[in-house]
Structure formats: structure tokens, C-alpha cells
C-alpha positions as CSV (number, residue, x, y, z in Angstrom):
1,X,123.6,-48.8,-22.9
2,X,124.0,-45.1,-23.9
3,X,121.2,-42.8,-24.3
4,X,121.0,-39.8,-27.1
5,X,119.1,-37.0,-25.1
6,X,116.3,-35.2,-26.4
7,X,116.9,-31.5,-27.0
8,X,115.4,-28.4,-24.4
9,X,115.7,-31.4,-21.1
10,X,116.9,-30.3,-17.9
11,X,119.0,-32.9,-16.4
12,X,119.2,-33.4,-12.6
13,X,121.8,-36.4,-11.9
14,X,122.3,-37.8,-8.1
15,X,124.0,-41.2,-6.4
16,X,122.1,-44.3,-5.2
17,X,122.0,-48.0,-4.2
18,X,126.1,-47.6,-5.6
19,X,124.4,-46.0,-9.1
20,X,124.5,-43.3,-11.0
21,X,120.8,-41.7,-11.5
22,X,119.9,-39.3,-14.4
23,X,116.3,-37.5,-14.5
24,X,115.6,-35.3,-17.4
25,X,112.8,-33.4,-17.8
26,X,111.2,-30.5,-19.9
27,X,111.4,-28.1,-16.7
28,X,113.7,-27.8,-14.0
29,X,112.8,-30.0,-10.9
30,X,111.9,-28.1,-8.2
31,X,114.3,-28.4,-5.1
32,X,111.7,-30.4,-2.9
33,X,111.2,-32.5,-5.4
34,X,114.5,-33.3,-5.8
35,X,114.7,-34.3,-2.5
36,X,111.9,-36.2,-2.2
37,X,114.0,-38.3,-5.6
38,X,116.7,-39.1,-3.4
39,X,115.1,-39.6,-0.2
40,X,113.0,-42.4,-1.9
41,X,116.1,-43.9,-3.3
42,X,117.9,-44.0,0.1
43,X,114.5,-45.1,1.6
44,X,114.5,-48.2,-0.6
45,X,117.8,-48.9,-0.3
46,X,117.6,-49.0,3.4
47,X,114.8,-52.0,2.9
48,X,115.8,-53.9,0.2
49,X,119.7,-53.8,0.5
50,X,122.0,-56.4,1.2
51,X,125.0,-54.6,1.0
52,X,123.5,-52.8,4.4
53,X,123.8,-54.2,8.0
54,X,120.6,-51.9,8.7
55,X,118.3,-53.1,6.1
56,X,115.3,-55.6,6.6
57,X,116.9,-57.8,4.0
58,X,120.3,-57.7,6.3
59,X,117.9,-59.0,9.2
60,X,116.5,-61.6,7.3
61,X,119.9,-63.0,6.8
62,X,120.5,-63.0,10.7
63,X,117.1,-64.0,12.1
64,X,114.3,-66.2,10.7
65,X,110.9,-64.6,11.5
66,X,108.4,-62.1,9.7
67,X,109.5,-59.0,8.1
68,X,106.9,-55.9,7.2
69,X,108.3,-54.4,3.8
70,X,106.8,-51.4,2.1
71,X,104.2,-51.3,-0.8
72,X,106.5,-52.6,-3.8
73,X,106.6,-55.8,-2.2
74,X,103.5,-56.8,-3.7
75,X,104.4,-56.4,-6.8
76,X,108.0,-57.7,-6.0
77,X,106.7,-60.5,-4.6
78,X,104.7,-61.9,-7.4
79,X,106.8,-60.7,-9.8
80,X,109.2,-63.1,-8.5
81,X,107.4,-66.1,-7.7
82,X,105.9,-66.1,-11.6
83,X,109.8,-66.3,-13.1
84,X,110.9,-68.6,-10.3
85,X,107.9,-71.4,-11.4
86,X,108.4,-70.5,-15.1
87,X,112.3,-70.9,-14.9
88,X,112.2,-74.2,-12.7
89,X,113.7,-72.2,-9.9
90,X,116.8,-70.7,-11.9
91,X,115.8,-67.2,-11.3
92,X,114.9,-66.5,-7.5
93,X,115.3,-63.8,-4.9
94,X,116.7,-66.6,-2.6
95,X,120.4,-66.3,-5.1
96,X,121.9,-64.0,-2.5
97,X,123.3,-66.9,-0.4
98,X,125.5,-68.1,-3.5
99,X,126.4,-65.1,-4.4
100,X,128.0,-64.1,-1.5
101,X,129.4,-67.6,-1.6
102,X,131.4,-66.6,-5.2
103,X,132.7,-63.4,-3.5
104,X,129.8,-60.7,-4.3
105,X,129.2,-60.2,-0.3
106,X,128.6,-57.1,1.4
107,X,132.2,-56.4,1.6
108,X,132.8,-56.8,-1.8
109,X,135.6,-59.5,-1.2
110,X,135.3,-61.3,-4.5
111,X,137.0,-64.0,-2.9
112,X,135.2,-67.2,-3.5
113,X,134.4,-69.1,-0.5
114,X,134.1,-72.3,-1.8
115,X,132.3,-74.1,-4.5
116,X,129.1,-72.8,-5.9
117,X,126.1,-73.6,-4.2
118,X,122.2,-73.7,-5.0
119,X,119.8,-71.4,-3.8
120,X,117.2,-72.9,-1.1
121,X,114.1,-73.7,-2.3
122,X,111.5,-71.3,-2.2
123,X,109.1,-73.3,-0.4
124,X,111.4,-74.3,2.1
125,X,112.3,-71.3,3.5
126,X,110.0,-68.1,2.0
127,X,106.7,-67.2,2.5
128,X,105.8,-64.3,0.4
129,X,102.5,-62.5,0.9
130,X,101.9,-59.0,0.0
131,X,104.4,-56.5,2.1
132,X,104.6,-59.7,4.7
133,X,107.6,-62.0,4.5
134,X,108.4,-64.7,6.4
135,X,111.1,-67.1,6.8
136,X,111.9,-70.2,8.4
137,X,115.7,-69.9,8.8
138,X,118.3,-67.1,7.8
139,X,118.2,-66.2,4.3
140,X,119.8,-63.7,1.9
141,X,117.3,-61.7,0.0
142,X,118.5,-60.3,-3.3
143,X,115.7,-58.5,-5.5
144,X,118.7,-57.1,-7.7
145,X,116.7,-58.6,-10.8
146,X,114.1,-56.1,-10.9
147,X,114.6,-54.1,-7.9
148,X,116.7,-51.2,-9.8
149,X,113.3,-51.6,-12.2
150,X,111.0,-51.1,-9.4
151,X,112.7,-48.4,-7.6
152,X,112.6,-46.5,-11.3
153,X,109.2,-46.7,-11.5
154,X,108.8,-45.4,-7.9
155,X,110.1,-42.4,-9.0
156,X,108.6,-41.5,-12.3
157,X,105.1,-42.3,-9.8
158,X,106.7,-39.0,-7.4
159,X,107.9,-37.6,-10.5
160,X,103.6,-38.1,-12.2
161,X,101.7,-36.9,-9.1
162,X,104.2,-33.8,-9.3
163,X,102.8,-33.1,-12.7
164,X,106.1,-34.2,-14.7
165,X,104.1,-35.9,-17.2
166,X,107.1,-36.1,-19.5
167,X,110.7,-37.6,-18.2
168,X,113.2,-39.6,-19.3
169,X,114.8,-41.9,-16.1
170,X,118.5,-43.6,-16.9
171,X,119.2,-45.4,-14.1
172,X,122.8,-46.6,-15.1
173,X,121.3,-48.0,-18.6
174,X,118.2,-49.1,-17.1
175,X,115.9,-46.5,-18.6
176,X,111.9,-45.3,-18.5
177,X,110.9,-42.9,-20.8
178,X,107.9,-41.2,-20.8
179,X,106.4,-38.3,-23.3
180,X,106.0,-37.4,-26.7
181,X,109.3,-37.6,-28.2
182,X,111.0,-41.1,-28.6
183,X,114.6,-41.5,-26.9
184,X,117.0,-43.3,-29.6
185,X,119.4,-45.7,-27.6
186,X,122.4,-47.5,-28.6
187,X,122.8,-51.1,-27.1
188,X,126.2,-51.7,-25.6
189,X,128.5,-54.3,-27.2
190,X,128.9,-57.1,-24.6
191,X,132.4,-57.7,-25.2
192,X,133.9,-54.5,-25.6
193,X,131.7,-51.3,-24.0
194,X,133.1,-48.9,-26.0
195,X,131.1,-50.0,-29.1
196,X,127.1,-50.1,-29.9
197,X,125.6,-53.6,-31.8
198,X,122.7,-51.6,-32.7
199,X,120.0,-49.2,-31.6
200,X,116.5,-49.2,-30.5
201,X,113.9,-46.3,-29.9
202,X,111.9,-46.0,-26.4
203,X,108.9,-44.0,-26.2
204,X,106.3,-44.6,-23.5
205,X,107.8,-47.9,-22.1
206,X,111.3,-48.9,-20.2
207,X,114.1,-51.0,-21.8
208,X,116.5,-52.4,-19.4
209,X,119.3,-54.5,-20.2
210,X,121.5,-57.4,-18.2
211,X,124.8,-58.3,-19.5
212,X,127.7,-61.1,-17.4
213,X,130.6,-58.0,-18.2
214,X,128.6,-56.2,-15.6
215,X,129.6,-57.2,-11.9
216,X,131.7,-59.5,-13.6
217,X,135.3,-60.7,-11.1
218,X,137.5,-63.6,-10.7
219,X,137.6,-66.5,-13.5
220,X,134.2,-66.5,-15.4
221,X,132.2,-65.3,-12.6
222,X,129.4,-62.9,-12.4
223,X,126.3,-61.9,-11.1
224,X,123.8,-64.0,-12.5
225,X,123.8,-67.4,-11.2
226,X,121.4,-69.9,-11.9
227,X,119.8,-70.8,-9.1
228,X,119.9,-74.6,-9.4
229,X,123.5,-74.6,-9.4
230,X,124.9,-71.2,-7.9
231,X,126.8,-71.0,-11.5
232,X,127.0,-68.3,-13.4
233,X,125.1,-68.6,-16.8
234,X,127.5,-69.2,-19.7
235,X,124.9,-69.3,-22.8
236,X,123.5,-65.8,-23.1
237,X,126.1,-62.7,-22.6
238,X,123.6,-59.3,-22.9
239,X,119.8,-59.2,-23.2
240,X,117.4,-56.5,-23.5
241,X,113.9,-56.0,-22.7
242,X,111.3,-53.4,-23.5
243,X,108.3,-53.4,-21.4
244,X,105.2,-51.2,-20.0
245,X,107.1,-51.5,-16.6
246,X,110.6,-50.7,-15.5
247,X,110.4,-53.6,-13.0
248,X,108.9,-55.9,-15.6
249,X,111.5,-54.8,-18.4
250,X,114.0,-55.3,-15.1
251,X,113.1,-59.0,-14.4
252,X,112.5,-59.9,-17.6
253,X,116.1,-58.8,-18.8
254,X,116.9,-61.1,-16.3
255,X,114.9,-64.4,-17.0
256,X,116.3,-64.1,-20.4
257,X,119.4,-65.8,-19.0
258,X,117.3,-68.7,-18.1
259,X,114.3,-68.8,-21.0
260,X,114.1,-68.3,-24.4
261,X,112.1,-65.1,-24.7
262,X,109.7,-66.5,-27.1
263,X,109.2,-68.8,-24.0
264,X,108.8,-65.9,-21.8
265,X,106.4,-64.1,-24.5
266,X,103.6,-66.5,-23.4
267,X,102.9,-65.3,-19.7
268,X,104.4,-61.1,-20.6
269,X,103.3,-58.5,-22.8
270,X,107.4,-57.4,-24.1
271,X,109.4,-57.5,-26.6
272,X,113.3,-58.5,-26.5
273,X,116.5,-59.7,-27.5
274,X,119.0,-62.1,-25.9
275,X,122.8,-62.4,-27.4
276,X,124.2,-65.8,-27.0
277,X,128.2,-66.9,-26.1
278,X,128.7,-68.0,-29.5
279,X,127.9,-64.7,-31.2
280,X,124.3,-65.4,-32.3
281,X,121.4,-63.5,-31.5
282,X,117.9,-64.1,-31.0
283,X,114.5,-61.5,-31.0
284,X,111.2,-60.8,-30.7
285,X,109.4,-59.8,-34.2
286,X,108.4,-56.3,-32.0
287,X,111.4,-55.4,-31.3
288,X,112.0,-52.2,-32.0
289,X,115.5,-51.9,-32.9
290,X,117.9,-52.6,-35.2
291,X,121.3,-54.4,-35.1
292,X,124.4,-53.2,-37.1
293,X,126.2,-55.8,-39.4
């Protein structure tokens, strides 16, 4: 997903959570408050990562017991739980166990250890309340479905109560734009990333996109799995969603895997567009794009 930048932004790009992170904004970012960007990125990543042995999520997977995280757990939390009842359990923070399974561990492998294998049931093994969660046995925590969403929205917050009322946040294609001027964005061609299969305008919202070429190894497998099954999905290929909320737009990308977005328009205030295996495509009326021929 490639983003055509506004004209008279000032671009500060850093590393973090293993992605590249661009922040323009009308004015130059001050040098504390640069650092206070990247400090929250390596904060949050030293939570919510699987990929490190130090996290709280690496402890989770070692130990059973109750884990303190910070604030965005909340919102995590419930974010989560909504999508995993809605999809029947397909889409659920418990996935990391069969993913690691495939191959995607936290030593990248991408050796499959075995067959695939469901993710535990919620109920089973999660409690989830507020910042609190507990566990009853060792499980792998993987928030990557809206956790690159939420961590985006953390820092426009830093980037607000600094006074940066306008700013554009690309987050490796997941994107939050906020200001005046609308950010034109071409959407990635699932198949070949070379090429755009249309374009859509953000203003005052975040579009975030999920696609099976991304983290994408072995024979047919990638990084989103059902959780019913520990398979990887083979009906949709790319989806986008634009919401209010980089986390929402995040997730929601996500769940478009699993549910038909007209589906998913019931319970969430968005607008989106899923491309299917066999070349179709399918989107909301308020989608604000427009698809080449």
C-alpha cells in the first residue's frame, strides 16, 4: 500500500516491532519528541511481543498465572473478544500456538512442526479483563491483528497532546491520517506488489490493509490462520479497511478473512473491501476508492 505524500510535510522515519515507521507532519518534530515516538514503540514491543523472550506475552507462554499489561489492553481486550464471538472463534489472540506450529516462531524457522493445529479455546484458557490477564496454562499471545493498529494510534495520541494536530502515520502500509488535506493511496496488487488495483483517499480516519503475500513462506502458508483449524485462509487474498481507529481499521482488516464485511458492517462503523482467490472483489457502498479495470 503506497502512500502519495502531501506537499510542505516533514518526514521523520525510525525502526520498530521489525517495521518500518514513517511520521510526517507540517513542522519538524522536535528531538524529545522523537524520542518519546520510539521509546513508546520499543515500550510496546517489550509487552506485547512474541518474538521477545522478555516480553509479558513471552511469559505467558512459559507460565500460567496473571499478567498486568498496560492501558491498551482494555481496548485490546474487547476488541478481541467481539471478532472472536462474531467469527465463531476463527479470529483470536490465542492463534500464536499454531502459528509457531507452521514455522512463524520467534526464531523465524519457517519449518513446520507438524500439522496444523487449532487454537485453544478462549474460555478454556483466557481470562481477559481490562489490563488483567489470566491464564490457566501456557499460552501464546499474538495481538498481531490490531496490535500494529493500536500501537499507531498510541502515537498520533503523543503526537495530539504535543500539539501535532495534523500527521500522516504509515506504519508499513498501515496508515492514520489526520488534518485538512486528504492522503491519496494506491492499494497494492495482491499478486504482484509492484502494481496498484486501484486507489482510495484517507482524510481523518486510518485504512489498514491484510494481504496472505505478506509473511507468506513454505507451500501455501501464511500468517493468517483460522483459528478453528490452524490453516491458513485460502478464500480472500488482500482486504482493506477504513475506520475512525487504527486499531479498529487493524482488526477489522483482519476479520475480513473470516466474515463477509457486510457481516461485519452490523456491529462496526467502517467501510471496506475484501479480494477473493478467484479474482472477484467485494465492497462496501462507502468505500471510498476506486478500482482500476
Amino acid at each position: 500500500m503506497a502512500a502519495q505524500a502531501t506537499a510542505g510535510q516533514h518526514s521523520f522515519a525510525f525502526e520498530g516491532i521489525g517495521t518500518r515507521w514513517e511520521v510526517s507532519t507540517p513542522a519538524v518534530l522536535p528531538a524529545a519528541l522523537r524520542t518519546r515516538l520510539r521509546d513508546r514503540v520499543e515500550a510496546f514491543d517489550g509487552d506485547w511481543s512474541r518474538f521477545r523472550r522478555g516480553s509479558l506475552v513471552a511469559a505467558m507462554a512459559r507460565a500460567p498465572g496473571s499478567y498486568r499489561f498496560p492501558a491498551e489492553a482494555e481496548v485490546l481486550g474487547g476488541l478481541y473478544r467481539r471478532l472472536y464471538e462474531l467469527s465463531g472463534g476463527a479470529m483470536t489472540p490465542l492463534i500464536g500456538g499454531s502459528l509457531e506450529q507452521l514455522g512463524y516462531d520467534p526464531d523465524y524457522s519457517l519449518q513446520p512442526r507438524g500439522s496444523a493445529t487449532p487454537a485453544p479455546a478462549w474460555d478454556d484458557v483466557l481470562k481477559w479483563s481490562g489490563r488483567s490477564i489470566t491464564t490457566q496454562s501456557p499460552v501464546v499471545l499474538d495481538i498481531g491483528a490490531a496490535g500494529k493498529g493500536m500501537l499507531v494510534d498510541l502515537l498520533a495520541a503523543e503526537l495530539e497532546a504535543a500539539g501535532m494536530e495534523s500527521c500522516c502515520i504509515n506504519a508499513s502500509g498501515d496508515l492514520m491520517v489526520r488534518g485538512p488535506e486528504p492522503l491519496a493511496v494506491g492499494l497494492e496488487h495482491p499478486y504482484n506488489p509492484a502494481q496498484a488495483i486501484g486507489v482510495v483517499s484517507v482524510r481523518n480516519q486510518a485504512l489498514c490493509a491484510s494481504a496472505a503475500n505478506r509473511r507468506a513462506w513454505g507451500d501455501g502458508l501464511h500468517h493468517v490462520l483460522d483459528g478453528t483449524t490452524g490453516r491458513p485462509v485460502r478464500t480472500a487474498v488482500a482486504t482493506w479497511a477504513l475506520a475512525d481507529t487504527t486499531v479498529l481499521a487493524d482488526a477489522l482488516a483482519t476479520a475480513l478473512f473470516f466474515m463477509p464485511g457486510s457481516a461485519l458492517e452490523k456491529d462496526f462503523d467502517f467501510s471496506w473491501l475484501t479480494v477473493f482467490s478467484d479474482g472477484s472483489a467485494a465492497y462496501s457502498p462507502g468505500f471510498a476508492g476506486t478500482l482500476f479495470t
